[in-house]
C-alpha angles and dihedrals in degrees: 000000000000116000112207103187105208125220111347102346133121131204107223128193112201112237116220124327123214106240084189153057124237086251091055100255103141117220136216123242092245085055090055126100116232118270120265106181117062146166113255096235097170135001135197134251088243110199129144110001124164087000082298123113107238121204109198113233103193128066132192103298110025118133113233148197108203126168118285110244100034130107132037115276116216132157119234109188086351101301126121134252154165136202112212132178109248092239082063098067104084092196145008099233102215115203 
């Protein structure tokens, strides 16, 4: 399946989760804090938004850090993922 974000948006994939803690306890999914680094999957064309011309910054790879609680979470062919608005990612992490 093909995601096409639309306007400002970016489809996000969360990279690794730690599943435990530095002294070994493992920790259930319900216990983890949501993800704040991701891999830019798809990006939207961006244009006028709000009556102000948007560029997007971020292109298909990029490594992110975006706000914790933004964006809307979903599953395609059983990976995760979250769409977030770009003023939501707060910087581009370069490797």
């Amino acid at each position: 399946m093909n995601i096409k974000p639309l306007f400002d948006k970016v489809v996000v994939e969360p990279t690794g989760k730690e599943e435990t803690t530095k002294s070994g306890f493992i920790l259930p999914s319900s216990a983890q804090e949501k993800q704040e680094t991701a891999k830019v999957v798809a990006v939207g064309p961006g244009g006028i938004i709000d009556g102000k011309e948007v560029t997007m910054q971020v292109k298909v790879g990029d490594v992110v850090l975006y706000s914790k609680y933004s964006g809307s979470d979903f599953k395609v062919d059983g990976k995760e993922f979250t769409i977030i608005r770009q003023s939501d990612i707060l910087a581009i992490v370069e490797l």
